[in-house]
C-alpha positions in Angstrom: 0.0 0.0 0.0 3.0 2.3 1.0 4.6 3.5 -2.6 8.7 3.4 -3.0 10.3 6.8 -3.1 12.4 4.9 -6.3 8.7 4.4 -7.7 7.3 7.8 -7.6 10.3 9.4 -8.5 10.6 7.5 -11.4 7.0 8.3 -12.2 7.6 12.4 -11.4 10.8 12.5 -13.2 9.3 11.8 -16.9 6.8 14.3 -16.0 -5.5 19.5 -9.8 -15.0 32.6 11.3 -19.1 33.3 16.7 -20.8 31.5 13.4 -21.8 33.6 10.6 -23.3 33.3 7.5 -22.2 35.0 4.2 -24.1 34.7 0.7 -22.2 33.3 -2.0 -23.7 32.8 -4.9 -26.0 30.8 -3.9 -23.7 28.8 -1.3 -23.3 29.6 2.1 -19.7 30.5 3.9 -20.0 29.6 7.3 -16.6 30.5 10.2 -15.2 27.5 11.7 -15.2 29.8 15.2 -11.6 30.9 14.5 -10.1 33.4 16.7 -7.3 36.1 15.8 -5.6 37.2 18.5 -5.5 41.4 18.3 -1.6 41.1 18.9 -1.2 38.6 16.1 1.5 39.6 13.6 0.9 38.2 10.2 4.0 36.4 8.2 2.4 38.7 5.5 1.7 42.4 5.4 -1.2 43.7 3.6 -2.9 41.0 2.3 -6.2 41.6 0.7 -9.0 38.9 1.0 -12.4 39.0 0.0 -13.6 39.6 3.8 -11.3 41.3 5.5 -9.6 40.0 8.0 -10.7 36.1 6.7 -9.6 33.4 4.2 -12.4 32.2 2.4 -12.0 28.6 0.9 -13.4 27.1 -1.3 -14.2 23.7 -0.2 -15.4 19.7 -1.9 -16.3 16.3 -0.8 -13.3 14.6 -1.4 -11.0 12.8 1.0 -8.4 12.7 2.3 -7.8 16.5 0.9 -11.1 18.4 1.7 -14.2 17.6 3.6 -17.2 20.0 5.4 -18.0 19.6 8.5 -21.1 21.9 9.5 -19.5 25.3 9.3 -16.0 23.7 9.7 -13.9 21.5 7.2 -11.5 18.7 7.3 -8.8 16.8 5.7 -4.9 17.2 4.3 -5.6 20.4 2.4 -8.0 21.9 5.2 -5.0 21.1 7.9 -2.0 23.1 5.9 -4.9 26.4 5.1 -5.5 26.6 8.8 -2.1 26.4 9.5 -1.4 29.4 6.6 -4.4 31.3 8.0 -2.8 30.9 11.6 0.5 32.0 10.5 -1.0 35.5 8.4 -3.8 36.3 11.2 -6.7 35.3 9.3 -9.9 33.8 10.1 -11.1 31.1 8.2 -14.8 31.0 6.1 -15.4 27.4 4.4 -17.8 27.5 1.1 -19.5 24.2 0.2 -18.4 24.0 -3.9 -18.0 21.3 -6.5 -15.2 20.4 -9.3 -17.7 22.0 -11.8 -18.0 25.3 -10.0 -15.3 25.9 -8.2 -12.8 27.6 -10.6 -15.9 30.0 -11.8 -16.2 30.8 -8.0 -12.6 32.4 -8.3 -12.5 33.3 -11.7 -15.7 34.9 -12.7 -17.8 35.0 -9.4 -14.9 36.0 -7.3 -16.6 34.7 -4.3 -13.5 32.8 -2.7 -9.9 33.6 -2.0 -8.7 29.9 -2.7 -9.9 26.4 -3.5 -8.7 23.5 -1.9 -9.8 19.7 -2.7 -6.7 18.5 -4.6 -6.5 20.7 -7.8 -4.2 19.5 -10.4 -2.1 22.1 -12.3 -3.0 22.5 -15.5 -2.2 25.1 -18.3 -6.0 25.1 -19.3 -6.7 25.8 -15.6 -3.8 28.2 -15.3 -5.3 30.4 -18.0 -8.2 30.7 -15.7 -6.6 31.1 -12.1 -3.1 31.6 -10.4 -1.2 28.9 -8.5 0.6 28.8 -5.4 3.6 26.7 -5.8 2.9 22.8 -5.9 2.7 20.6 -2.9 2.0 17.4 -3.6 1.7 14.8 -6.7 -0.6 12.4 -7.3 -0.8 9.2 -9.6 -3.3 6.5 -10.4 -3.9 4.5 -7.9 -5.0 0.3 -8.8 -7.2 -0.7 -6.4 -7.4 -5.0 -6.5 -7.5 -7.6 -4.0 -4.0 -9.2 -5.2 -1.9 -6.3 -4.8 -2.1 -5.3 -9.1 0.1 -2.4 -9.5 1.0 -2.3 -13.5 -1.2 -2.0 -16.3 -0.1 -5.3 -17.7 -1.7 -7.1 -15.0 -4.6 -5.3 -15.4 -5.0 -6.6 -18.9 -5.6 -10.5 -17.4 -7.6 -9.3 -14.2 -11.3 -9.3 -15.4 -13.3 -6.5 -15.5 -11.7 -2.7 -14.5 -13.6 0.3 -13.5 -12.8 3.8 -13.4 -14.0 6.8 -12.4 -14.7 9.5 -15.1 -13.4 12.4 -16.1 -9.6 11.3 -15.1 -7.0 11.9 -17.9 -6.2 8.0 -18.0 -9.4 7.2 -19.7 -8.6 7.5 -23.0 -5.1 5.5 -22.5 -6.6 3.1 -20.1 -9.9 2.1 -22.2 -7.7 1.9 -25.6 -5.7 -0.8 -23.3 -8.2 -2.7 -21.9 -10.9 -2.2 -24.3 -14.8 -3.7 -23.1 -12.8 -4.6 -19.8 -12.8 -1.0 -18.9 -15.8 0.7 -17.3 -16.7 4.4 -16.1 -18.2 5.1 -13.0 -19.8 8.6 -12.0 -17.9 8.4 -8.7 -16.0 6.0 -5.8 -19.0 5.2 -4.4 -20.6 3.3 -7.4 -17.2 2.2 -8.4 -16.5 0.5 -4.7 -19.6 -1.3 -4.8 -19.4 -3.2 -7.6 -15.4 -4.2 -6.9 -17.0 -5.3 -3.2 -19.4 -7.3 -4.9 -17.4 -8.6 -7.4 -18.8 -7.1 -10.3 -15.4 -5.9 -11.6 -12.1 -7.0 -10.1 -10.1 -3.9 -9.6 -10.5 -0.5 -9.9 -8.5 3.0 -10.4 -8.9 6.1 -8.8 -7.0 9.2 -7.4 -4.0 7.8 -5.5 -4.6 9.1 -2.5 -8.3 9.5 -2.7 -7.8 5.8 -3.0 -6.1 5.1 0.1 -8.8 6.9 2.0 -11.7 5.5 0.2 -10.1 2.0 1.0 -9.1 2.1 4.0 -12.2 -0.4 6.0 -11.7 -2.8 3.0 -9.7 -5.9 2.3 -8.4 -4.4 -1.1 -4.8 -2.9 -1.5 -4.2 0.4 -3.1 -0.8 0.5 -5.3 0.4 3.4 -7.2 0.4 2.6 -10.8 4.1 2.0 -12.2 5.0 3.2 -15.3 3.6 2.5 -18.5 4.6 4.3 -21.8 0.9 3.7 -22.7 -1.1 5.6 -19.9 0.4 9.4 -19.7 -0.1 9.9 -16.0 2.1 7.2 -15.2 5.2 8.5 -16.9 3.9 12.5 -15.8 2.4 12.7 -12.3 0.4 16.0 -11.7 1.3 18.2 -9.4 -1.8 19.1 -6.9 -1.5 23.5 -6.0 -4.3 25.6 -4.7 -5.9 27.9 -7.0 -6.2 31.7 -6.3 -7.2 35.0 -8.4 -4.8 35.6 -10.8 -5.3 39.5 -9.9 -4.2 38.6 -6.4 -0.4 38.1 -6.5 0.4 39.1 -3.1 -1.6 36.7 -1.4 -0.6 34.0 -4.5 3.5 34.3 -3.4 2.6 35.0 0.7 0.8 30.9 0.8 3.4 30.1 -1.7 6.2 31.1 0.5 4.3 29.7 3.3 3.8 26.4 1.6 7.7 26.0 0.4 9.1 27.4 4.1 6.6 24.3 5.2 8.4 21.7 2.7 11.6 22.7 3.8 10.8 22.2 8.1 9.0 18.9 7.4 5.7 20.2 8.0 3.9 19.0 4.5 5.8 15.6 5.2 3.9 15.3 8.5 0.4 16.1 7.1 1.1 13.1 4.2 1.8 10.9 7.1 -0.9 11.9 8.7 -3.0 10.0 6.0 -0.8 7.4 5.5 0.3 8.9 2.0 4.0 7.9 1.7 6.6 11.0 1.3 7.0 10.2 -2.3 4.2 12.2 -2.5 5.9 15.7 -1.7 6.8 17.5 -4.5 10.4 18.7 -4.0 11.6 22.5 -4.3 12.7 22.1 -7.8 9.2 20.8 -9.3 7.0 23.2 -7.1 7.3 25.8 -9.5 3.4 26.2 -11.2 4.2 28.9 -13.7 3.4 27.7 -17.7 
């Protein structure tokens, strides 16, 4: 389950505030009942938010990185923004979104100051948005009762589902052909490799180890295979921000790389048993196209 650092380098080296209530576009930004203190000196001068004094973040259903919690939020991503907000003086607001609306909610809505949920960085999505620098990659992860970590053995395994709109579909069903089948989310997906009705699966690395976790199945990072893209290119996961907002854009950034450097985003991947391999090192964390 745990991946080699020799593996995913590999992979990487051929290379997504009392409670109060705010209306956002239809979408509610409740305070997790975070307190400044009024002697608080930020990392950061003069940063501008959208409410003063408060980060406002942008926030999914999708473990380990992002999950709500009433008017608070959980997960990876949601443990290194509080620790940002802590460190600049800012509260924290948390705005329910989804992977279709959540770049519009920063780019044409400008109703949030970030968005969190493990973002891939993309140059489509960087015409849209800014990036802080990188912090960790992810891969696809193979989900089978035996262990299966390569595409070849997925090619004698049975039956292999997928959930859509990842960029190994195209590589992945041209390999396996009628063997490979789409699922609207891990849910659906999980259900039918419980009960047998496909006999392994792939989905986000790390959403994987979570989604796995209470099961007998074993979640490998895919090696690599000149066939399927992501395997010999891992993305690199960054928040999104306003491209307009700079300042704030290199303050997390600096934040973020001070944090890879002291061991801090090392911690948080162990933290959800997501192996080091994962951290995307100083010299790949640039996001700029």
């Amino acid at each position: 389950m745990t991946a080699t650092r020799t593996t995913i380098r590999t992979i990487s080296a051929a290379a997504a505030l009392g409670l109060a209530t705010v209306a956002l576009a239809g979408c509610a930004a409740s305070t997790a009942g975070s307190t400044v203190a009024e002697d608080c000196t930020p990392a950061h001068e003069g940063l501008t938010t959208y409410t003063d004094g408060v980060l406002t973040i942008g926030v999914p259903e999708n473990l380990p990185y992002t999950k709500t919690e009433g008017t608070d939020a959980s997960g990876l991503e949601i443990d290194l923004i509080k620790q940002i907000a802590e460190a600049e003086c800012l509260g924290v607001a948390f705005v329910p979104i989804t992977y279709g609306n959540g770049i519009p909610m920063i780019s044409e809505q400008k109703k949030t100051d970030l968005i969190a949920g493990g973002w891939y960085v993309t140059e489509a999505r960087a015409e849209q948005v800014g990036f802080t620098t990188a912090t960790f990659y992810d891969t696809m992860g193979i989900i089978s009762a035996d262990g299966a970590s390569t595409v070849e053995e997925l090619e004698t395994i049975g039956d292999v589902g997928s959930g859509a709109g990842f960029s190994w579909e195209a590589d992945m069903g041209a390999v396996l052909g009628d063997h490979f089948k789409s699922y609207p989310g891990t849910i659906e997906m999980k259900q039918d490799l419980q009960n047998g009705r496909i006999q392994a699966a792939l989905d986000g690395y790390a959403v994987a180890v979570a989604a796995y976790a209470d099961t007998e199945f074993t979640v490998e990072p895919a090696e690599v295979d000149d066939r399927v893209a992501i395997t010999t290119e891992m993305p690199r996961i960054a928040f999104p921000i306003a491209k307009e907002n700079t300042e704030l854009i290199a303050a997390i950034s600096a934040l973020i790389d001070e944090y890879r450097e002291d061991g801090t985003l090392a911690d948080l991947l162990a933290d959800y048993d997501l192996p080091v391999d994962l951290l995307v090192p100083a010299d790949e964390s640039s996001t700029e196209f």
